[in-house]
C-alpha positions in Angstrom: -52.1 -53.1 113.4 -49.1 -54.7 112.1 -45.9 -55.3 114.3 -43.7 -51.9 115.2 -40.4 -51.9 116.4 -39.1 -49.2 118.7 -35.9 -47.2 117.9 -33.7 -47.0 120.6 -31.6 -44.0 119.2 -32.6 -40.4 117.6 -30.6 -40.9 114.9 -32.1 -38.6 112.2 -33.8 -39.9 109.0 -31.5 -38.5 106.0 -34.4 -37.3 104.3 -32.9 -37.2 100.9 -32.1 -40.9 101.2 -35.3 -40.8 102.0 -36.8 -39.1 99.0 -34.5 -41.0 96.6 -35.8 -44.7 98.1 -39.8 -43.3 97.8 -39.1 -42.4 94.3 -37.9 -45.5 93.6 -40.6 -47.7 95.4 -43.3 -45.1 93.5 -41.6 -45.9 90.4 -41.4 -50.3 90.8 -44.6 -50.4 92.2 -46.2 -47.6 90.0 -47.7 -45.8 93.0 -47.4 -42.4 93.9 -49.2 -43.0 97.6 -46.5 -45.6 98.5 -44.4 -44.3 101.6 -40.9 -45.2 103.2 -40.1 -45.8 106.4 -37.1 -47.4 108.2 -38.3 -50.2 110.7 -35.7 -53.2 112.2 -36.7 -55.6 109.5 -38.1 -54.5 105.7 -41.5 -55.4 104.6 -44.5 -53.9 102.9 -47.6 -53.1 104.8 -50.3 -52.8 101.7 -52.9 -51.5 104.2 -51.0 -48.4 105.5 -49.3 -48.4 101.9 -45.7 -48.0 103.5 -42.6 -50.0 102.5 -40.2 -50.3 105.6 -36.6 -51.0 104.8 -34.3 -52.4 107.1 -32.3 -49.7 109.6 -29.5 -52.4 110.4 -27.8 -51.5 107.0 -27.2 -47.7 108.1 -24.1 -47.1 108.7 -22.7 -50.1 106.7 -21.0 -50.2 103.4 -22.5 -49.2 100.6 -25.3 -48.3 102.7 -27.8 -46.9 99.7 -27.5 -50.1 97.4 -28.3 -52.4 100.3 -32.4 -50.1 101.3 -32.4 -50.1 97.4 -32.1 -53.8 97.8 -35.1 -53.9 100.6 -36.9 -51.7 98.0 -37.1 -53.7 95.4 -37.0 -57.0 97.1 -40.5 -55.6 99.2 -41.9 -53.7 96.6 -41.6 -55.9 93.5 -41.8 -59.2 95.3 -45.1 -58.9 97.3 -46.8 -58.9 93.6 -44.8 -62.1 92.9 -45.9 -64.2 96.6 -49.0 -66.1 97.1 -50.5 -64.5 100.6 -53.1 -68.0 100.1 -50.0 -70.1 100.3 -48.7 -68.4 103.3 -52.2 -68.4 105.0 -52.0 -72.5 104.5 -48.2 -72.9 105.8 -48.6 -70.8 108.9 -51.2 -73.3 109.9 -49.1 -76.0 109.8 -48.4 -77.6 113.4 -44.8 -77.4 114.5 -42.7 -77.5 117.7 -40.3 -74.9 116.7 -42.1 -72.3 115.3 -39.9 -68.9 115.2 -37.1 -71.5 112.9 -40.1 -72.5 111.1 -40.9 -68.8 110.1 -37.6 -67.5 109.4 -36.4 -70.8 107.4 -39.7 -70.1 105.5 -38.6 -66.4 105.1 -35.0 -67.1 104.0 -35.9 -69.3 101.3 -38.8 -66.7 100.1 -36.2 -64.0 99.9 -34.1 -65.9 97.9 -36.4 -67.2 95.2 -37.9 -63.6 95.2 -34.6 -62.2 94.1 -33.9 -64.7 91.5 -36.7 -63.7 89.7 -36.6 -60.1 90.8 -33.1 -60.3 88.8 -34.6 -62.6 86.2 -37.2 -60.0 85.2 -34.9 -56.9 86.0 -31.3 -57.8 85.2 -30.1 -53.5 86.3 -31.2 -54.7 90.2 -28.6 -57.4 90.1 -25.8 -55.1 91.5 -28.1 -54.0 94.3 -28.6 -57.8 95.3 -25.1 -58.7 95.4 -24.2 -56.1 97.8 -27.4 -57.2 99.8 -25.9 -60.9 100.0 -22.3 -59.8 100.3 -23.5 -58.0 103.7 -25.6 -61.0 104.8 -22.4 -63.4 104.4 -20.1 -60.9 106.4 -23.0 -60.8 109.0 -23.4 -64.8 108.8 -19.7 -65.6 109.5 -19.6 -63.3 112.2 -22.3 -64.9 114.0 -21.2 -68.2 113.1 -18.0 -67.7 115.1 -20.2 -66.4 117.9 -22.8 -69.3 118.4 -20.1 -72.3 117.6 -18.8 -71.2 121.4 -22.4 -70.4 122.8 -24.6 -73.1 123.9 -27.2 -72.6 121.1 -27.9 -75.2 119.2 -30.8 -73.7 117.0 -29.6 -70.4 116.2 -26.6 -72.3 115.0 -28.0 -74.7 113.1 -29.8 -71.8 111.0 -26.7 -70.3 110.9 -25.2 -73.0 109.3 -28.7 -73.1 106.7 -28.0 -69.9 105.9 -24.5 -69.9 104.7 -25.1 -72.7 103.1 -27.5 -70.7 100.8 -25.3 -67.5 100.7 -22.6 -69.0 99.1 -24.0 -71.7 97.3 -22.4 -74.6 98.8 -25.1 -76.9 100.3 -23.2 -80.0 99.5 -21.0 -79.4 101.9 -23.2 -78.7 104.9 -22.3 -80.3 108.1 -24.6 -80.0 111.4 -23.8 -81.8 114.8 -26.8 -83.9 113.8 -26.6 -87.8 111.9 -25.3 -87.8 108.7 -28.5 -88.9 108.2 -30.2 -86.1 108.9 -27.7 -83.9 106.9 -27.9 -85.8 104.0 -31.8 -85.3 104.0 -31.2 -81.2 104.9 -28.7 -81.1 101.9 -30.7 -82.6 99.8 -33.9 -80.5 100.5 -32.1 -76.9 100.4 -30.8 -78.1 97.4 -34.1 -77.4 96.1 -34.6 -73.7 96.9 -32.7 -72.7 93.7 -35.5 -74.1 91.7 -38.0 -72.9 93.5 -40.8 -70.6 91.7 -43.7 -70.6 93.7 -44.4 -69.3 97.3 -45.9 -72.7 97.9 -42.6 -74.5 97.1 -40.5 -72.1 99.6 -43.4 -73.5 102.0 -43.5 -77.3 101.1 -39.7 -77.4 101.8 -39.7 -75.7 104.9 -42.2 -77.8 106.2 -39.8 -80.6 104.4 -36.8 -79.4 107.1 -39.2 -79.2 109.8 -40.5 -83.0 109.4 -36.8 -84.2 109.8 -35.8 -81.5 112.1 -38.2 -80.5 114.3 -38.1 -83.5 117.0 -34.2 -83.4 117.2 -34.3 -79.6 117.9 -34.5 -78.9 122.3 -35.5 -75.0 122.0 -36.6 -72.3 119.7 -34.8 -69.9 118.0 -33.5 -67.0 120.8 -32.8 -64.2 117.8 -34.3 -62.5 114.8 -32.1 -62.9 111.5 -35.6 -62.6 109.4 -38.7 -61.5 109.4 -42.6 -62.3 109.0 -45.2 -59.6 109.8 -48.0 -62.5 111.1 -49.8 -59.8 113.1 -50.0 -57.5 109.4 -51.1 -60.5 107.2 -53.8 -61.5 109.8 -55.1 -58.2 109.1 -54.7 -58.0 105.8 -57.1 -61.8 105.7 -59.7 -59.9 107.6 -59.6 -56.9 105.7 -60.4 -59.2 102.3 -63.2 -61.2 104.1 -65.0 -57.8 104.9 -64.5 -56.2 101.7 -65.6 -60.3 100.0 -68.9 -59.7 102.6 -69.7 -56.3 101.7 -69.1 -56.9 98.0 -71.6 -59.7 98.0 -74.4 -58.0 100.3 -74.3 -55.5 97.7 -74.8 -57.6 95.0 -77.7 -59.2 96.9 -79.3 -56.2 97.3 -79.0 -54.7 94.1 -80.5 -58.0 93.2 -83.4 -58.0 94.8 -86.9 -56.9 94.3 -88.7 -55.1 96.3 -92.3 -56.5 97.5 -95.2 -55.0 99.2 -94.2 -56.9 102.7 -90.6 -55.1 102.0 -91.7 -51.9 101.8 -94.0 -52.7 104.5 -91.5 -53.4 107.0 -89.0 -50.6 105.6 -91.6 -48.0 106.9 -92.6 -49.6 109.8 -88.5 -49.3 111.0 -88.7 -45.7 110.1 -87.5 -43.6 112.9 -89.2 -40.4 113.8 -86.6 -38.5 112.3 -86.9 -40.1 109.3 -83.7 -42.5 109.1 -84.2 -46.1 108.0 -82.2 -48.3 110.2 -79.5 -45.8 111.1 -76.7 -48.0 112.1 -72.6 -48.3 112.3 -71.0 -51.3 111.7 -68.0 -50.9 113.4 -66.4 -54.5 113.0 -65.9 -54.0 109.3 -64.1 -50.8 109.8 -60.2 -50.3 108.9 -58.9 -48.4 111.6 -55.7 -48.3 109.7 -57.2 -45.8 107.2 -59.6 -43.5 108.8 -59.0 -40.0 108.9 -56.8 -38.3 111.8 -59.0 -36.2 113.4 -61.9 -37.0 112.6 -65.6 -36.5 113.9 -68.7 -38.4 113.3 -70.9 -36.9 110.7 -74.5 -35.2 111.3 -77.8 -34.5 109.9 -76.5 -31.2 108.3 -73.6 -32.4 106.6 -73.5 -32.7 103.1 -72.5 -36.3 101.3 -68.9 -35.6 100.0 -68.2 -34.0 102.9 -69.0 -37.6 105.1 -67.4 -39.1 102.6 -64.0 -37.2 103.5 -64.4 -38.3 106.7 -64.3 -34.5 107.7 -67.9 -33.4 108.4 -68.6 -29.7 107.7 -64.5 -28.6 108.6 -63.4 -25.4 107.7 -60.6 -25.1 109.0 -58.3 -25.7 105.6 -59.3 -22.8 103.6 -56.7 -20.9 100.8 -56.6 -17.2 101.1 -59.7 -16.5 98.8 -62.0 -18.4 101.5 -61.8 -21.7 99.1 -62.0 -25.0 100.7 -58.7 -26.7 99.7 -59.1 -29.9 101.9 -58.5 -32.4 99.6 -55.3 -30.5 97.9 -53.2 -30.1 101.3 -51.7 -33.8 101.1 -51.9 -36.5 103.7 -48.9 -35.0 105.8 -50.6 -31.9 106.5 -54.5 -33.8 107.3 -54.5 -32.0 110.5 -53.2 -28.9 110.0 -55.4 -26.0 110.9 -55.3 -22.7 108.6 -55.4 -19.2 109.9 -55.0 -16.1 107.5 -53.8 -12.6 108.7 -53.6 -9.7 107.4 -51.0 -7.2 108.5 -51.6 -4.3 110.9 -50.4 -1.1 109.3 -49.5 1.5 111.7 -46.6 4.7 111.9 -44.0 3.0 111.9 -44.8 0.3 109.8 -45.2 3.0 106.7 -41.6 4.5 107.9 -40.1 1.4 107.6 -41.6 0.4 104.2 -40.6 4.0 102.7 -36.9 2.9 104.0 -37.2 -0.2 102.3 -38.5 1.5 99.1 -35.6 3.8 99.0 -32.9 1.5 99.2 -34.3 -0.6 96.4 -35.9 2.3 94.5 -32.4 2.6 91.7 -32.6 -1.7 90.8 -36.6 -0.8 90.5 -36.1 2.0 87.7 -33.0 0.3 85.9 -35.1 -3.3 85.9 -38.1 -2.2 85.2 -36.0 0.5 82.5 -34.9 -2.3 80.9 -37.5 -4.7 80.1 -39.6 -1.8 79.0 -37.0 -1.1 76.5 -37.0 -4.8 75.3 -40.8 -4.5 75.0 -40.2 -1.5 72.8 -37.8 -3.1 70.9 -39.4 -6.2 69.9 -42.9 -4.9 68.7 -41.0 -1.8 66.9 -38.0 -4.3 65.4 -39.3 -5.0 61.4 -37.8 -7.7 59.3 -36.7 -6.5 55.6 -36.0 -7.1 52.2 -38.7 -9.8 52.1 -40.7 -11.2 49.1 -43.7 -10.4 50.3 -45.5 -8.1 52.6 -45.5 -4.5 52.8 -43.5 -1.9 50.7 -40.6 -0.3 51.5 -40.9 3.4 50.9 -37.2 2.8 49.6 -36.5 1.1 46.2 -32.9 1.2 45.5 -33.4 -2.5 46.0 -34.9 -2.9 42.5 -31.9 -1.7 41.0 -29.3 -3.4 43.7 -31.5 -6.8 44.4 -31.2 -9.5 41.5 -34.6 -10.8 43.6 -36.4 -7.6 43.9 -36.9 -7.9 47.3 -38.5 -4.7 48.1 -40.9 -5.7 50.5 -41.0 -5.7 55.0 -43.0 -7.2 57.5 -43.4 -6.4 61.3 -42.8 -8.4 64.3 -46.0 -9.9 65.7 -45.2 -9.6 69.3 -47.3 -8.8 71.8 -46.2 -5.7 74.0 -47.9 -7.1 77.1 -46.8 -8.9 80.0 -48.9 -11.8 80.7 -47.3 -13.0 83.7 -48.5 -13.4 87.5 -46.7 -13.7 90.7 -46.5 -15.2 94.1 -44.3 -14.4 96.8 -44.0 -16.8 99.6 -41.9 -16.2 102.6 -40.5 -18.8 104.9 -40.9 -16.7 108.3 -39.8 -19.2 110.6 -37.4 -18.6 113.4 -34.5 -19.7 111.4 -34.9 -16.7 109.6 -34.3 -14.1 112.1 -30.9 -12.8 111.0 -32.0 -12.6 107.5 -35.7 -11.0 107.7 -34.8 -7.5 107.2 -32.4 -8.2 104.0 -34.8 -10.7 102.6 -37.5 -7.8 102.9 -35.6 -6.1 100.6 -35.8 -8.5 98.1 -39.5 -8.8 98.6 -39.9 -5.1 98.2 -37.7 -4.6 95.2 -40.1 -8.0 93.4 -43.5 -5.7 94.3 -42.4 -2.6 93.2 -40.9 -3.8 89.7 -44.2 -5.7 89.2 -46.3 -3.1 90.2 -44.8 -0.4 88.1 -44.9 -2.8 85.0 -48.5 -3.2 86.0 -48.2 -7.3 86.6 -50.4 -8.2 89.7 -49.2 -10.3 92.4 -49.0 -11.7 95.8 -47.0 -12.0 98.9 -47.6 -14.1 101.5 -45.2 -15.5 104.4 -46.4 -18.8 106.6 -45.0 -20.5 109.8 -46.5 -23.1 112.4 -47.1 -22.1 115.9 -44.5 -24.8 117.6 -46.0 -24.1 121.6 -49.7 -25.1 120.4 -49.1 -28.1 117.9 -49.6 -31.3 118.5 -50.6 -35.0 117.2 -54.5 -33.6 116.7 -53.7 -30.0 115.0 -51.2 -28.5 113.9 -51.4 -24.7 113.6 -50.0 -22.7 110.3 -50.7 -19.1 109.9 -50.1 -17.2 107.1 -49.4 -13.9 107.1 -51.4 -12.0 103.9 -49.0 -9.0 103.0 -49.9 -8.1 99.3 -53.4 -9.9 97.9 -53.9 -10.2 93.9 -56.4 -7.9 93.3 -55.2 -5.1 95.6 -51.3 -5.4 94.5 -51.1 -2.2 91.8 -52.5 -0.1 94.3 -49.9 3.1 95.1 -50.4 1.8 98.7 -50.2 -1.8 98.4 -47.6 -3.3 99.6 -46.6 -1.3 103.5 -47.4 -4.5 105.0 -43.8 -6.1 103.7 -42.4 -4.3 106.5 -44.5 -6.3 109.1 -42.8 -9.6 108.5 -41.4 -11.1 111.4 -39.5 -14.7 111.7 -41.6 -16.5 114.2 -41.7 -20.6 114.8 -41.2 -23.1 112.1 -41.9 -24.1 108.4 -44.2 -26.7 106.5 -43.4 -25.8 103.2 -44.8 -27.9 101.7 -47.7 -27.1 103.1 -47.3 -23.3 102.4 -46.5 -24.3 98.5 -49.9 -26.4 98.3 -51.7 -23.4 99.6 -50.3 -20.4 97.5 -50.0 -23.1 94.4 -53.9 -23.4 94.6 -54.6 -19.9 94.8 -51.6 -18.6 91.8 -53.2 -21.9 90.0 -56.6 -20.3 89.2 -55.2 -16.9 87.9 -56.0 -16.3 84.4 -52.3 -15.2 83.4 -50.7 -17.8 80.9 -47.0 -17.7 83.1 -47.0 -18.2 86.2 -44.6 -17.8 88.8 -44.3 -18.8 93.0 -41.1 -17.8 94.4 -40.7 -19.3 97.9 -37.8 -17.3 100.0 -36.2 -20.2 102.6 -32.9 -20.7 104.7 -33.2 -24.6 105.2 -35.0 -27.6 104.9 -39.1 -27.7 106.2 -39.3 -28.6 110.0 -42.3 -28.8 111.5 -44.5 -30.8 114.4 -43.9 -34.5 113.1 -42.6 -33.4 109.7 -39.2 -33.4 109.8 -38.8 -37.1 108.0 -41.4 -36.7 105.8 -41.2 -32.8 105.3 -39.1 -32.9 102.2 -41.0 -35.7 100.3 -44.0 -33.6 101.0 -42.6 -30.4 99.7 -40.7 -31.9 96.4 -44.0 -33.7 95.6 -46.0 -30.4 96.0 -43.5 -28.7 93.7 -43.8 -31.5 90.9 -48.0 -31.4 91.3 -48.1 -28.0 90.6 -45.2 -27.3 87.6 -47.2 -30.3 85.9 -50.0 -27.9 86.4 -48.3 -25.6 84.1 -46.6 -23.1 87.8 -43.0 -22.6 87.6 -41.7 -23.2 91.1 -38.7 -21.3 92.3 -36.7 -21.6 95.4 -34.2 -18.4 96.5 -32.2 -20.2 99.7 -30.8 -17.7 101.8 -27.3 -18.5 103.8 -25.4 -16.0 105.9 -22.4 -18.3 105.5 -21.5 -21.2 103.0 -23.8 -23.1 101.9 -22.4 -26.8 102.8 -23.1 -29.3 99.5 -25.3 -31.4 101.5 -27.7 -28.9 102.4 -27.3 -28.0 98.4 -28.5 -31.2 97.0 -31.2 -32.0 99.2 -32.6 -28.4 98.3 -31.7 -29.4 94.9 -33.7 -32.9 95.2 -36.7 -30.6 96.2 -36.8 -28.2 93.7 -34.7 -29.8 91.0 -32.4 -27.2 89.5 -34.9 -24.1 90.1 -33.0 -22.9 93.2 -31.2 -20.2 93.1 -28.8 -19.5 96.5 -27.7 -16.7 98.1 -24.6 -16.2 100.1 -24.9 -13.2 102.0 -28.1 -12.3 102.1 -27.1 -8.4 101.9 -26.6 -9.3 98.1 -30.2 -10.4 97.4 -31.0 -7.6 95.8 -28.4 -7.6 93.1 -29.6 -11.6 93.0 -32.9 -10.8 92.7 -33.0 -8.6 89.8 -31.3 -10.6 87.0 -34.0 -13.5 88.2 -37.0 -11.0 87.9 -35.4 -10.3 84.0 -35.2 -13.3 83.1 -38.6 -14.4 84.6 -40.3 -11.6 82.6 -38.5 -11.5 79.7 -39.6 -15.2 79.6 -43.3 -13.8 79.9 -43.4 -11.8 77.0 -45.6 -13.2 73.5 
């Protein structure tokens, strides 16, 4: 397990900094699985596939260009270093070994990001604010440690500027002139440098003339190298070099009499042949959260997932959508309803249908009309075609264009729907108005004969935790049941309970809408805020834009209506804007979703017509 450091605050994660640096790690490193988190010092952990950038430039001046800086300087330059070369220098014997590492570490950085800039001349700009920061940091400290009693911080100190500002002639220790003359002329070096080995060899250069005149190590942290991450990342290699050559071997080999001989004789009664678990050669890092040991009954791909014979991740036509639920939501657990209609819930429903029932007839009014229109409008006076039962033209057109031609549109609607309803607590104050909407969406598309479905989805807060994670949703109107004269009651069920995983939700009712045989199709997720959910809340709105993206490159157009009962503040705009790019529609006032609603539903179906 590589080095963690603890954060002493609950500062929140921006999370559409967040978003923007994963896009931009996913993009350099052409990766879509690579992750971002925030971490004291930056560095890339190829195991966990996370790239942590460096939390001390929060809060700092041109905050965004200096992560961008740990982005690229991680994500780039781990392809450019030789891990063999760092293996060899961190077995080289020295006194002083936390100077040792970070010298090493400083002069890696900067050769990376000469040729990071050398191969990418745009990041330039983002480097320069990087070192700008590091020299305002440097002569801070400077001033610091030249009245503290510490001779080796200060002396890196002193390495360091030298470097920053690109003045290593005139560095000047309280050591020989000697020995500055020899520490000159070695950093000198470092803007030649193009191997990992040579950042090495002239560290271990420094060390030679340094090392004995040095009376303590280093007391602080300037840079950073995860030793306890590359250790693993050696062992991981020499178990996948083993198992990679006992397979060879045994696909190799041929099998003899006294083989087979002994193979049976090691049978066990149940059948197995040496049924073992080699534990040793086992990444802990990437086993499955929640996991249980296989069985007997379960089938291979099902091992394989590292989920035995689970069913608990199951869409709302009983499929098994395990693997399409994304790593955030591994150990979320699925529970579909269906809602109880009873007295009052029909009351309330017929209330609903009222209020809505004018916008029904004058939408649904209209795009009939447009329907009529374009497979009844003809196109005249053509060359060719049919013949025009009048023929003035043959006396009035030079051409003799006497002929017309009807418009091939089709008169149907081939469109399908899905409905999906934040019902999270947040939501309390706008519930009943946002039924509305819902209502006056299912009884346009049911009356224009376009099936559809309506789902809402929360996460029971009191019973989640690190294991599970609880997300029920709530089955109001299903596909094949939603042109029924009754379908549809169960609208007036909905009830804002605990929180939100959207993206979650939009995986789920993506999978289902997906399968439809309908050429458009449409989800239309109803929230008031960003997702929040048990352990989701950094991560939440990566996972929800990248489950929008999956699914409109799978041919669903993914609409967000946000609902406000006040203004909606321009951060809270762009990040749902970074989500769902600019298919959002919001609503201020959620009293006026209705008249909102309509003039979407018109466009979305006159967009559905061929």
């Amino acid at each position: 397990m590589a080095d963690k450091f603890i954060l002493f605050n609950d500062e929140k994660v921006d999370p559409t900094q967040l978003m923007m640096l994963t896009d931009l790690v996913q993009l350099i490193m052409e990766d879509n699985e690579v992750k971002v988190g925030y971490q004291k010092f930056g560095y890339f952990d190829p195991l966990e596939k996370e790239l942590n950038v460096s939390f001390k430039w929060r809060h700092r001046e041109s905050e965004l260009y200096a992560l961008k800086s740990d982005c690229l300087l991680y994500g780039l330059g781990y392809a450019m270093q030789d891990q063999d070369a760092i293996y060899d220098m961190l077995e080289t014997e020295v006194r002083h070994r936390k100077f040792f590492m970070q010298l090493f570490v400083m002069l890696e950085e900067q050769r990376l990001m000469r040729l990071i800039v050398g191969s990418r001349p745009a990041a330039r700009k983002f480097f320069v604010t990087r070192q700008t920061l590091k020299r305002q940091d440097n002569a801070s400290q400077l001033t610091v440690y030249r009245t503290k009693k510490m001779p080796t911080d200060l002396l890196f100190l002193q390495l360091e500027e030298a470097l920053l500002t690109d003045n290593v002639l005139d560095l000047e220790t309280s050591y020989s002139g000697m020995v500055d003359a020899r520490l000159r002329e070695l950093l000198s070096r470092a803007f030649d440098t193009l191997t990992t080995a040579d950042s090495a060899d002239i560290a271990i250069g420094m060390m030679y003339v340094i090392d004995e005149l040095l009376t303590r190590d280093m007391l602080n942290d300037y840079y950073y190298l995860p030793v306890k991450l590359l250790e693993d990342i050696k062992r991981f290699k020499e178990i996948k070099a083993v198992e990679l050559e006992e397979s060879a071997g045994e696909s190799g080999n041929v099998e003899t009499e006294e083989v087979l001989t002994n193979s049976q004789s090691s049978d066990s009664e149940s059948g197995s042949y040496m049924q073992t678990e080699i534990r040793e050669g086992r990444n802990s890092r990437i086993e499955a959260a929640g996991g249980r040991a296989g069985s007997d009954s379960d089938e291979v791909t099902e091992i394989m997932a590292g989920r035995g014979k689970s069913t608990a991740q199951k869409d709302g036509d009983g499929i098994d959508i395990s693997e399409e639920v994304g790593e955030e939501n591994s150990s979320v657990i699925i529970e579909w309803r269906t809602p109880v209609i009873t007295p009052d819930t029909q009351v309330n429903y017929s209330l609903l249908q009222k209020e809505v029932l004018p916008e029904v007839r004058k939408l649904t009014s209209i795009i009939q009309k447009t329907i009529a229109h374009r497979s009844e409008n003809t196109r005249t006076r053509l060359a060719k075609g049919l013949l025009d039962k009048k023929l003035t033209n043959w006396f009035l057109d030079e051409q003799k264009r006497l002929f017309y031609k009807k418009d091939q549109q089709s008169k149907e609607l081939d469109a399908t729907f899905t409905l999906l309803v934040d019902a999270s607590y947040s939501m309390e104050n706008k519930i009943e108005e946002t039924k509305k909407g819902i209502v006056l969406f299912h009884e346009t598309l049911k009356k224009l004969l376009i099936r559809h479905e309506v789902m809402a989805f929360n996460e029971d807060t009191f019973s989640s935790d690190q294991h599970a994670q609880r997300n029920i949703f709530d089955y109001l109107v299903n596909y094949q049941e939603s042109l029924s004269p009754t379908g549809g009651t169960g609208i007036a069920s909905i009830k804002a309970q605990d929180d939100n995983r959207d993206g979650l939700a939009i995986r789920v009712a993506g999978e289902m809408i997906r399968r439809r045989s309908e050429q458009q199709k449409f989800l239309i997720v109803f929230s008031d805020g960003e997702p929040s959910a048990f352990g989701y809340e950094s991560n939440g709105i990566i996972d929800t834009h990248e489950a929008v993206m999956n699914l409109r490159r799978q041919g669903v157009f993914v609409i967000n209506v946000f609902l406000s009962q006040s203004p909606i503040d321009p951060q809270t705009e762009a990040t749902i804007k970074n989500i769902y790019n600019d298919y959002c529609v919001f609503v201020e006032g959620v009293e006026n979703l209705p008249f909102i609603i309509s003039p979407l539903l018109k466009k979305l179906l006159l967009q559905s017509l061929r």
